[in-house]
MARBA-3410 file (N, C-alpha, C, O; in Angstrom, 1 decimal):
210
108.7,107.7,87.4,108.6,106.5,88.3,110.1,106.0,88.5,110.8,105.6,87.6 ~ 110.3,106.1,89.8,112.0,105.5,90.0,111.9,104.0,90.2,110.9,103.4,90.4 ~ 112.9,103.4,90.2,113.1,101.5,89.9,112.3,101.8,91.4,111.1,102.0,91.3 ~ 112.8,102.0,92.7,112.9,101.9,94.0,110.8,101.8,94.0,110.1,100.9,94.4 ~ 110.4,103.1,93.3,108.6,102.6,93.5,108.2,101.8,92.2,106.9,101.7,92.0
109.1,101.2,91.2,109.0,100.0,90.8,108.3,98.8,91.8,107.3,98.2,92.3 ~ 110.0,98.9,91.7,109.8,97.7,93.0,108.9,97.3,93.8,108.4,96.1,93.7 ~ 108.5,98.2,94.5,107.3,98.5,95.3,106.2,97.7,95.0,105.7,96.6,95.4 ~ 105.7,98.8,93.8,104.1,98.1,93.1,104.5,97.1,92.6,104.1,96.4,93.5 ~ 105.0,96.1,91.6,105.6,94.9,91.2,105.7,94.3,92.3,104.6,93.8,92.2
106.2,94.0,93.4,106.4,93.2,94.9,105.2,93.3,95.2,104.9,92.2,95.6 ~ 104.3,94.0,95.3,103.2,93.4,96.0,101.8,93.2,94.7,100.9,92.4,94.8 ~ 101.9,93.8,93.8,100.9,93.2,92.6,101.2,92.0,92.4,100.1,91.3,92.2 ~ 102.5,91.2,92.3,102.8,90.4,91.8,102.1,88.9,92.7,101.9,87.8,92.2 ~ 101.7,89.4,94.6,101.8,89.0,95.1,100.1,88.2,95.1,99.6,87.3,95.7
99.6,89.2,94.3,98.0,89.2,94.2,97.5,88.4,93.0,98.4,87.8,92.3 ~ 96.1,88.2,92.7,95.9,87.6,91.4,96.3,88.7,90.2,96.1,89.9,90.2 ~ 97.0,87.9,89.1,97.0,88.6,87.7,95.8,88.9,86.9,95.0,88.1,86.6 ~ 95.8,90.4,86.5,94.8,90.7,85.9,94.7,89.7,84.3,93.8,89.8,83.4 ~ 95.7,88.9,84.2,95.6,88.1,83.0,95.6,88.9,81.7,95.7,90.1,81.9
95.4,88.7,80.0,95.2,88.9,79.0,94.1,89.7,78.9,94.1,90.9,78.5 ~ 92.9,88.7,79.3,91.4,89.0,78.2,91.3,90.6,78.1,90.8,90.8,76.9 ~ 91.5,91.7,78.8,91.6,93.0,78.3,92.5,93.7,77.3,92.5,94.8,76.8 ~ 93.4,92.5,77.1,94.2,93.2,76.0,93.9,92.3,74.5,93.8,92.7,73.4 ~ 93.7,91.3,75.0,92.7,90.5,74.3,91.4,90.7,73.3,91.0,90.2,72.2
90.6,92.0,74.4,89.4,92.3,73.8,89.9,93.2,72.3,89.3,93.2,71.3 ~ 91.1,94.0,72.6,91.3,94.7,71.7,91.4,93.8,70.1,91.6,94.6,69.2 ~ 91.4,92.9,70.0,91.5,92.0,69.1,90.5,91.3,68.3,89.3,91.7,68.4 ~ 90.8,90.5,67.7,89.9,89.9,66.7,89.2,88.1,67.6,88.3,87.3,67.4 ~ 90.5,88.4,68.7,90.4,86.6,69.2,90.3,86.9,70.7,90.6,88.0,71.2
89.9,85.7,71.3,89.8,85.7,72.7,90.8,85.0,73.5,91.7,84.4,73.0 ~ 90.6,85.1,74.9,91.5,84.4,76.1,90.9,82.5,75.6,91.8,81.7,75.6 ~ 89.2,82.1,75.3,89.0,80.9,75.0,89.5,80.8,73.5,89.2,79.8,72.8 ~ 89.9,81.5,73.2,90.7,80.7,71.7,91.7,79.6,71.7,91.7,78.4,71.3 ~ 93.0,80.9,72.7,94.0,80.8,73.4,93.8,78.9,73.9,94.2,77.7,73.6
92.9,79.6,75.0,93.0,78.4,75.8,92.5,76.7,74.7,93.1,75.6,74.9 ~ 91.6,76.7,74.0,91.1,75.4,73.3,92.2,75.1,72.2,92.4,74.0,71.7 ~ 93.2,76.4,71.7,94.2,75.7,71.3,95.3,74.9,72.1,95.8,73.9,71.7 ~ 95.7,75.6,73.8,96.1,74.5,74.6,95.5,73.3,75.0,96.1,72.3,75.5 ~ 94.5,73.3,74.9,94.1,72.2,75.3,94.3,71.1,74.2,94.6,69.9,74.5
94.1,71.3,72.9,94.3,70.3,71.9,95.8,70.3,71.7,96.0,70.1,70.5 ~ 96.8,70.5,72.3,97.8,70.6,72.1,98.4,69.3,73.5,98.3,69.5,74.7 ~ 99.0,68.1,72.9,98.8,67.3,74.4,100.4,67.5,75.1,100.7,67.1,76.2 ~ 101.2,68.1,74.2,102.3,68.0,74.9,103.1,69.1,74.5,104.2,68.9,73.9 ~ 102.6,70.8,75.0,103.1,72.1,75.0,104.5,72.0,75.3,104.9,71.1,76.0
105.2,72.8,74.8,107.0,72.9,75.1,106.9,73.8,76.1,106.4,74.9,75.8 ~ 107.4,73.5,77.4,107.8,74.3,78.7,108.7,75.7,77.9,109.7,75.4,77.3 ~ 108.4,76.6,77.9,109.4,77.7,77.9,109.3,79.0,79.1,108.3,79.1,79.8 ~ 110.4,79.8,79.3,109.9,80.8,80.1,111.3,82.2,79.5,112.4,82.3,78.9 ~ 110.7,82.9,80.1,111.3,84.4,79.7,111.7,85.1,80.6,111.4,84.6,81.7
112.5,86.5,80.7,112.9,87.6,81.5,112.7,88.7,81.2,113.2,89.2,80.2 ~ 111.7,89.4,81.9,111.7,90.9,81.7,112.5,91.9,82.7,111.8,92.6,83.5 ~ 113.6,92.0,82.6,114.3,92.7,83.6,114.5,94.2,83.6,114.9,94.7,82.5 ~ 114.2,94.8,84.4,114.1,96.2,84.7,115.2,96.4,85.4,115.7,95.6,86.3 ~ 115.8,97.9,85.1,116.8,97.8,85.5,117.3,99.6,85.5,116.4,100.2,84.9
118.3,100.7,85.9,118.4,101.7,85.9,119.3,102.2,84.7,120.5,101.8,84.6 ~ 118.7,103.0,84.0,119.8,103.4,82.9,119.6,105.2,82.9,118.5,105.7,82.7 ~ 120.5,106.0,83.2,120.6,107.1,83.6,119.7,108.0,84.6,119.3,109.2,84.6 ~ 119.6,106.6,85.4,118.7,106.9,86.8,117.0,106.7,86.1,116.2,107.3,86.7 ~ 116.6,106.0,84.9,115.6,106.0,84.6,115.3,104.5,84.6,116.1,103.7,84.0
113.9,103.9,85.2,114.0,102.6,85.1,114.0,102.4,83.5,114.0,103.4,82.7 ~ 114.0,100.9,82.9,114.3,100.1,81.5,114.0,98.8,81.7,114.3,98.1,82.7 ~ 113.4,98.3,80.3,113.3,97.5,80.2,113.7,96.4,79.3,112.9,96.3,78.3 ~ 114.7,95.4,79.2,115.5,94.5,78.4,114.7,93.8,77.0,114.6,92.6,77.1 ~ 114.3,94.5,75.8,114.3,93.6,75.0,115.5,93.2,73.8,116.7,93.5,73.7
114.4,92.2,73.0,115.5,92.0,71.9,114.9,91.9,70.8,113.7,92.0,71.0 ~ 115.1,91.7,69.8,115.4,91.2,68.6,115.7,89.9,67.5,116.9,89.6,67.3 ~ 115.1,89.5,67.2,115.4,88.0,66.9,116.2,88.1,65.4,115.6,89.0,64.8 ~ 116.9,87.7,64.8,117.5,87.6,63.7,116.3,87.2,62.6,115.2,86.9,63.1 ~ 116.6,87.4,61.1,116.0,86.8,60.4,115.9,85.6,60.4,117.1,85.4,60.8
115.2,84.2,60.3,115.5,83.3,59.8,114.2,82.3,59.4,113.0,82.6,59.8 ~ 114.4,81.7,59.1,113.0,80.3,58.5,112.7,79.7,59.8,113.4,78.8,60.3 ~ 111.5,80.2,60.6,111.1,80.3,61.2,109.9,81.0,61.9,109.9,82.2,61.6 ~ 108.8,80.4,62.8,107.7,81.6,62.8,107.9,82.9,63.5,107.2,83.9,63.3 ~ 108.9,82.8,64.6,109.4,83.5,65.6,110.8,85.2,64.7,111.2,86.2,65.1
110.8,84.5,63.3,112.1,85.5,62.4,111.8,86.6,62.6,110.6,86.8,62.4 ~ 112.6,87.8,63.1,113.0,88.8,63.2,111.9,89.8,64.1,111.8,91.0,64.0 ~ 110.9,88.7,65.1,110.3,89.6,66.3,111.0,89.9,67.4,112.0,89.4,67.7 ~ 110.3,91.0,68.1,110.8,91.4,69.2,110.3,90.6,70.5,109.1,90.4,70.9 ~ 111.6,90.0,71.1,110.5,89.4,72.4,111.4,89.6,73.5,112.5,90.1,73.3
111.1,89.1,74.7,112.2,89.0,76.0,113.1,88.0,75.9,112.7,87.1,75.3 ~ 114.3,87.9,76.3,115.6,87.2,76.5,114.8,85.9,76.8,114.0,86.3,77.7 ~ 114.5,84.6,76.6,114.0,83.3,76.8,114.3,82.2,76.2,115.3,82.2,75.4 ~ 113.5,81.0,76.4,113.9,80.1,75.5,113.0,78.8,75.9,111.8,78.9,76.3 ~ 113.7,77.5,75.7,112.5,76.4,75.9,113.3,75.6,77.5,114.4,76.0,77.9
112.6,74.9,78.0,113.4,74.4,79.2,114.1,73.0,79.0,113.6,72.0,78.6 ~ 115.7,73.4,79.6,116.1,72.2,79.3,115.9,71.2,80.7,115.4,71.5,81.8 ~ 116.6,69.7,80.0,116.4,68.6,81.3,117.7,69.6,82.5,117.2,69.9,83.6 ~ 118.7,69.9,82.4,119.0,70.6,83.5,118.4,71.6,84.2,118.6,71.7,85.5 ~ 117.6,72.3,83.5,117.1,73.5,84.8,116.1,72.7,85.9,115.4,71.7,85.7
116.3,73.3,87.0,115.6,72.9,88.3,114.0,73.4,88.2,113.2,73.0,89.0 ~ 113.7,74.1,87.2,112.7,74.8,87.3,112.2,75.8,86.0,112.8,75.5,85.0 ~ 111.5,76.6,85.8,111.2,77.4,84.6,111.9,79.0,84.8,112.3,79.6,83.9 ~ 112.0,79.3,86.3,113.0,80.3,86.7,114.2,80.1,86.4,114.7,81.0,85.8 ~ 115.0,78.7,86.6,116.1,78.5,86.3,116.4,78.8,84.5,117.2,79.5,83.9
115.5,78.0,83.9,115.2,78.4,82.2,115.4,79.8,81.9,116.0,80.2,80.9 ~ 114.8,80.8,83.2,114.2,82.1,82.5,116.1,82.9,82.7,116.8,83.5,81.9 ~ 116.3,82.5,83.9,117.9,82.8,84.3,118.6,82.3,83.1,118.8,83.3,82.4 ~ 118.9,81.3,82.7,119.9,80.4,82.1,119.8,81.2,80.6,120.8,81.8,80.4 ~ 119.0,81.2,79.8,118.3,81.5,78.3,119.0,83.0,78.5,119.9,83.2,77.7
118.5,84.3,79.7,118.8,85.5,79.6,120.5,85.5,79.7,121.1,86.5,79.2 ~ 121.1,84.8,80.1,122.9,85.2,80.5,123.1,84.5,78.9,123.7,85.2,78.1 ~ 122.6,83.2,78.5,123.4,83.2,77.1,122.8,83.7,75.9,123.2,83.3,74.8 ~ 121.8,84.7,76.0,121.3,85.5,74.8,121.8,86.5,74.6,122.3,87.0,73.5 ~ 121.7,87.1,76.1,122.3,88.3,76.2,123.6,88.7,76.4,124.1,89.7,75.9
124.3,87.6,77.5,125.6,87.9,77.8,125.4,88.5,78.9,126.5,88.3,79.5 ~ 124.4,89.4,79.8,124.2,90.0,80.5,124.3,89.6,82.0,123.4,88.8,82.4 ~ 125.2,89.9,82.8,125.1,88.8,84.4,124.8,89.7,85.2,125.9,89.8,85.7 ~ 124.2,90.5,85.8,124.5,91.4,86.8,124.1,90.6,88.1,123.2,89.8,88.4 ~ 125.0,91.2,88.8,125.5,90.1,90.0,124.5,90.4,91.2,124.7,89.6,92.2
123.2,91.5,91.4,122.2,91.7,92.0,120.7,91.4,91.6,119.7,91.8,92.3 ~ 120.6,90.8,90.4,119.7,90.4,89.8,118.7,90.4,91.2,119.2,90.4,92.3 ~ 117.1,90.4,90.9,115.9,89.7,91.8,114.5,89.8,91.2,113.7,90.7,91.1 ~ 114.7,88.1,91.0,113.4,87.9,90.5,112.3,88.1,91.5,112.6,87.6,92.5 ~ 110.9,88.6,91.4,110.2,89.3,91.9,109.0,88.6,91.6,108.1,89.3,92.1
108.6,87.3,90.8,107.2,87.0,91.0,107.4,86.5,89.0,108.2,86.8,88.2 ~ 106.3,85.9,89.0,106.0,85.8,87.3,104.5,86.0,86.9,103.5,86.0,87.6 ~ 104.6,86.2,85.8,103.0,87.1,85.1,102.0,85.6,84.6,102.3,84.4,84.9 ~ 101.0,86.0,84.0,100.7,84.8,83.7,101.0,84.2,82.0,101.0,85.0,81.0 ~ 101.2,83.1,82.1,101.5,81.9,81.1,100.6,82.5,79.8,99.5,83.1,79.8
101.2,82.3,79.0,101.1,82.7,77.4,101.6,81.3,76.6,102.6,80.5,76.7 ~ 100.2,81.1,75.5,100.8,80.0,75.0,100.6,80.7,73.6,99.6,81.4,73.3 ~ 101.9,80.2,72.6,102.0,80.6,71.5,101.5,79.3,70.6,102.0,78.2,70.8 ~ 100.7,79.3,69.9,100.5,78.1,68.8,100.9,77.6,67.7,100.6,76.5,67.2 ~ 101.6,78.8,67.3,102.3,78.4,66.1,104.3,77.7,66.7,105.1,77.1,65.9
104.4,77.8,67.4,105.4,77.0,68.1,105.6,76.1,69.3,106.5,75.7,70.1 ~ 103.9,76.1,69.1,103.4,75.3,70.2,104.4,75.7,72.0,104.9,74.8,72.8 ~ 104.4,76.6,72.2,105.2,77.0,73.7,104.2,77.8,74.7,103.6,78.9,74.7 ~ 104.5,76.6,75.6,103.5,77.5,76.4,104.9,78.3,77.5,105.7,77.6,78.0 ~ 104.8,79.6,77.6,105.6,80.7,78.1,105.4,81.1,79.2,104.5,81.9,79.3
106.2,80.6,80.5,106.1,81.6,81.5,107.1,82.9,81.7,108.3,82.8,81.8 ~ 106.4,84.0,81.7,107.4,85.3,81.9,107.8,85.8,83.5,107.1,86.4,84.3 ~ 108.6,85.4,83.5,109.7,85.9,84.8,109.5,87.5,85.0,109.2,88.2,84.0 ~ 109.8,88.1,86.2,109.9,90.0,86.4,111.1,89.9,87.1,111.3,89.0,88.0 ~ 112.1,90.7,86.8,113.3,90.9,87.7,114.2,92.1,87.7,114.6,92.5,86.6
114.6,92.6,88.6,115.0,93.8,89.1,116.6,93.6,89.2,117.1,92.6,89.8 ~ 117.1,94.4,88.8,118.8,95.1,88.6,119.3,96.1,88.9,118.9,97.0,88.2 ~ 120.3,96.6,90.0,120.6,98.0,90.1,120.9,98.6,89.3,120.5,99.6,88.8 ~ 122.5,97.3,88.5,123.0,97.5,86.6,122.8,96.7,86.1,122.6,95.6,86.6 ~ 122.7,97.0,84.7,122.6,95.9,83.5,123.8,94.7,83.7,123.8,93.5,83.8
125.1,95.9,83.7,126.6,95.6,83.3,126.8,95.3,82.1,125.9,95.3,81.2 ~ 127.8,95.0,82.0,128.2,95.1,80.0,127.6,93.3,79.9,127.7,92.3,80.6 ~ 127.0,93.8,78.5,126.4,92.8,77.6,127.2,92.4,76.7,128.2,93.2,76.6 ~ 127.1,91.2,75.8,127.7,90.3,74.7,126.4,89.4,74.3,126.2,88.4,75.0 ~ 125.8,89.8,73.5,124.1,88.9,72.9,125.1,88.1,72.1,126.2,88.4,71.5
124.7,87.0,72.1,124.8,85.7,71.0,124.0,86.2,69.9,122.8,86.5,69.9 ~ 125.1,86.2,68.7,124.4,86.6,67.1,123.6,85.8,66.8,122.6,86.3,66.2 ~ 123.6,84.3,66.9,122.8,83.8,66.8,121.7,83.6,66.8,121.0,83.2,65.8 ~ 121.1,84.1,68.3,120.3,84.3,68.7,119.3,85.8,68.7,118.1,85.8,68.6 ~ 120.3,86.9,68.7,120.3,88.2,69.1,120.6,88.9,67.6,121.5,88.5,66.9
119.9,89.8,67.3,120.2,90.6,66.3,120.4,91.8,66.9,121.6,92.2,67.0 ~ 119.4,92.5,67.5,120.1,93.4,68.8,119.3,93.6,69.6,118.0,93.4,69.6 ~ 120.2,94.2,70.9,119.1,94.3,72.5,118.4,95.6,72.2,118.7,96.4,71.3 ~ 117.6,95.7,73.0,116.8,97.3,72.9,116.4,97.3,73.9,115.6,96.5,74.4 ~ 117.2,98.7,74.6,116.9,99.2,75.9,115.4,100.3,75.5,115.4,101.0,74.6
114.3,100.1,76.5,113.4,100.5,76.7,112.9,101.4,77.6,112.5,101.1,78.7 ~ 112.9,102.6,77.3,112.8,103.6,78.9,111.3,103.0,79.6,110.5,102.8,78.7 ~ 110.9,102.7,80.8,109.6,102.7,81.2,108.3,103.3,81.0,107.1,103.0,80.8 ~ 109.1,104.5,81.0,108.3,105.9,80.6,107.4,105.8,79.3,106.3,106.1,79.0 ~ 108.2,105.2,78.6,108.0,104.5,77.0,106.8,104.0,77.0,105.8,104.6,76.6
106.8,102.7,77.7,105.8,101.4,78.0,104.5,102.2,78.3,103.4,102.1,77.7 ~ 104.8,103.1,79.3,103.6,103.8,80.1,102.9,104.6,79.3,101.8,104.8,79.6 ~ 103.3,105.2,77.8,102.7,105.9,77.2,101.8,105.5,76.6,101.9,104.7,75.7 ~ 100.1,106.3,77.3,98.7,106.0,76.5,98.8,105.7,74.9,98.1,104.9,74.3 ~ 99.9,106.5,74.2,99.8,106.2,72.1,100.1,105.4,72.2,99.6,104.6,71.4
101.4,104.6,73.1,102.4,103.6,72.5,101.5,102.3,72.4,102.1,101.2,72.1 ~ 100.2,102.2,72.7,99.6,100.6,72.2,98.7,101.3,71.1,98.0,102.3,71.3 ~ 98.8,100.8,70.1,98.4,101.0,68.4,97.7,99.8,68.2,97.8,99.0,69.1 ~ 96.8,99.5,67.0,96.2,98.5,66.7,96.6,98.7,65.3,96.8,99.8,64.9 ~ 96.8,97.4,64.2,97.0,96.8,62.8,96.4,96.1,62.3,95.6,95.6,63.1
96.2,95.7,60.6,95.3,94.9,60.6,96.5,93.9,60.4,97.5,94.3,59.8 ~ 96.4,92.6,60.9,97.7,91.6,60.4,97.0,90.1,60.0,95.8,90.1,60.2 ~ 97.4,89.2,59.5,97.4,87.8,59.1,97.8,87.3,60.9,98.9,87.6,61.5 ~ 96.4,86.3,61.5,96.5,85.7,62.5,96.9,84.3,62.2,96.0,83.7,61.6 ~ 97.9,83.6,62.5,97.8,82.4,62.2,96.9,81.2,62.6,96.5,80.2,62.0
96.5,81.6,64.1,95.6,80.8,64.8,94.2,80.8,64.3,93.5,79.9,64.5 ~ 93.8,82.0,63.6,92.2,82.6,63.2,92.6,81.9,62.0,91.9,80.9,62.2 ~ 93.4,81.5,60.5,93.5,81.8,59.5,93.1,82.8,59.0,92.3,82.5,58.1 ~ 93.2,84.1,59.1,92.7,85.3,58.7,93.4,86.3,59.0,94.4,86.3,59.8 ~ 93.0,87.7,58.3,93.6,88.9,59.0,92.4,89.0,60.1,91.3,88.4,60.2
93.1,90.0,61.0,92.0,90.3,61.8,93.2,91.4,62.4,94.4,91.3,62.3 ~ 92.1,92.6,63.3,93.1,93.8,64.0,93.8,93.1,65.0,93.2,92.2,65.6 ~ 95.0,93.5,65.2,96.3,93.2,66.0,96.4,94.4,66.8,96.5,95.5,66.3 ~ 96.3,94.3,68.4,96.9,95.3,69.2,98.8,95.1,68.8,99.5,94.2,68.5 ~ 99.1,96.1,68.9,100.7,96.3,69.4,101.4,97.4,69.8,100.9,98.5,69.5
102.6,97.5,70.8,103.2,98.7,71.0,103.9,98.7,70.4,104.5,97.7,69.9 ~ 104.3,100.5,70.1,105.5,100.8,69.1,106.4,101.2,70.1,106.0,101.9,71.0 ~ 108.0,100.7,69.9,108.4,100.7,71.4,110.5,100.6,70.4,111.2,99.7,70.0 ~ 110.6,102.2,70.5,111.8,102.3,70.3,112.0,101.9,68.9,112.8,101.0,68.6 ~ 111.3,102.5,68.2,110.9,102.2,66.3,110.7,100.5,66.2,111.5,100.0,65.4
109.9,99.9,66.9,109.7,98.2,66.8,108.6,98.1,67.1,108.2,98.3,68.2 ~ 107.6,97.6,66.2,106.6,96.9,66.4,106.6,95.7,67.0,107.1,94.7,66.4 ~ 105.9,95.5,68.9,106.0,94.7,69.3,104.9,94.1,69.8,104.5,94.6,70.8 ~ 104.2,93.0,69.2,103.1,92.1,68.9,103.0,91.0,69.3,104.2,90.6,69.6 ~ 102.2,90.0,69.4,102.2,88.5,70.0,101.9,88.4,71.5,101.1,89.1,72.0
102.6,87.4,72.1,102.8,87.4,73.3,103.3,88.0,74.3,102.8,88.2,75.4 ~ 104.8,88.5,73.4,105.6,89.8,73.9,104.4,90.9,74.5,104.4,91.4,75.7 ~ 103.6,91.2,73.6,102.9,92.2,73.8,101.8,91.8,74.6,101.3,92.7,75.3 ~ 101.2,90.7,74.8,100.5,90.3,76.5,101.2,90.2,77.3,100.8,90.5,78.4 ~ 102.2,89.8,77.2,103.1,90.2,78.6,102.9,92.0,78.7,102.1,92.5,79.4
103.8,92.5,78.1,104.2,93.6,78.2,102.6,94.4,78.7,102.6,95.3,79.6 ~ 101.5,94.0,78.1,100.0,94.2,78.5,100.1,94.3,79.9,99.8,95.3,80.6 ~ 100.4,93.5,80.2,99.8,92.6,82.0,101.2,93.5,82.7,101.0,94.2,83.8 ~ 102.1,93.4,82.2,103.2,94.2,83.2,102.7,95.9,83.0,103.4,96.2,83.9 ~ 102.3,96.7,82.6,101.8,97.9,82.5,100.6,97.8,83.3,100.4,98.8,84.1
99.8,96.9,83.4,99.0,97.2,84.1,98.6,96.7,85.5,97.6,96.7,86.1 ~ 99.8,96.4,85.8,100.5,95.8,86.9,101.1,97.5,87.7,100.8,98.1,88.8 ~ 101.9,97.8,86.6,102.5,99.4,87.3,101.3,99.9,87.1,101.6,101.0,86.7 ~ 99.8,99.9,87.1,99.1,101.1,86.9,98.9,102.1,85.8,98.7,103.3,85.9 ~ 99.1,101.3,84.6,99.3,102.0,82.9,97.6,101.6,82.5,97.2,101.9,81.4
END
């Protein structure tokens, strides 16, 4: 699949209703109304939003993740998209999703185009409700991740994403259930990638037709 019929199907899927979670969902222990009755008892969710940018890396489309550092926190050392929470300056949650990706990453490419957003993910253990951004790059261009933030980027072939094995199921500790219960995830460039990350990354695969 070249970026060019990327583009394509993303520009007009995007344009349509989102097939949403609940099918990646079912694979699980919990549902889309879990999800949602924990937003609702939640009265004042933190705006956040994200970037999933696609982009060409030896003529093969890719996909931008990262890495989170260790640290005391519920989010320590998962894999998720370049994002963050929205500040009083952004104009918007796109603006957030722009602003969060240039200082995580360091990454500017000066043809950037955002293309539509997937649907809202709310996390409950950090109370954020998440909009994910889709956006298209001819180049990356050279990167500088904030250590801070960034333990490392991980370039993702497409081809990867699209692979029928690469969604696996675990048994894991749910915070929202108090329990274990099976966990869908993709294994994606030796990283187990789980949570939200992984309904996003759900919804955008089946968006390309995965």
């Amino acid at each position: 699949m070249t970026l060019d019929v990327v583009h394509a199907r993303l520009a007009e899927a995007l344009r349509g209703p989102l097939p949403g979670h609940t099918a990646f969902l079912a694979r699980s222990g919990y549902t889309s109304a879990e999800l949602l009755a924990a937003l609702r008892a939640d009265d004042a969710p933190r705006e956040s939003a994200v970037l999933a940018l696609l982009y060409p890396r030896q003529e093969e489309p890719h996909l931008l993740l990262m890495r989170r550092p260790e640290y005391d926190g519920v989010h320590s050392g998962q894999v998720s998209f370049p994002g963050g929470r929205r500040e009083v300056a952004d104009s918007d949650l796109r603006a957030t999703a722009l602003r969060e990706f240039r200082e995580e990453t360091g990454a500017t490419p000066a043809d950037l185009q955002v293309l539509g957003s997937l649907s809202q993910v709310y996390i409950p253990p950090s109370r954020s409700l998440v909009t994910p951004f889709v956006a298209l790059a001819r180049e990356l261009g050279p990167t500088r991740p904030d250590p801070r933030e960034v333990q490392a980027l991980l370039e993702v072939p497409l081809a990867e994403l699209m692979r029928p094995d690469v969604l696996r199921v675990r048994n894991q500790y749910v915070r929202l259930l108090r329990r274990d219960t099976e966990v869908p995830y993709f294994a994606l460039g030796g990283q187990v990638v789980w949570g939200a990350t992984a309904m996003m990354l759900a919804e955008l695969r089946e968006l390309l037709g995965g």
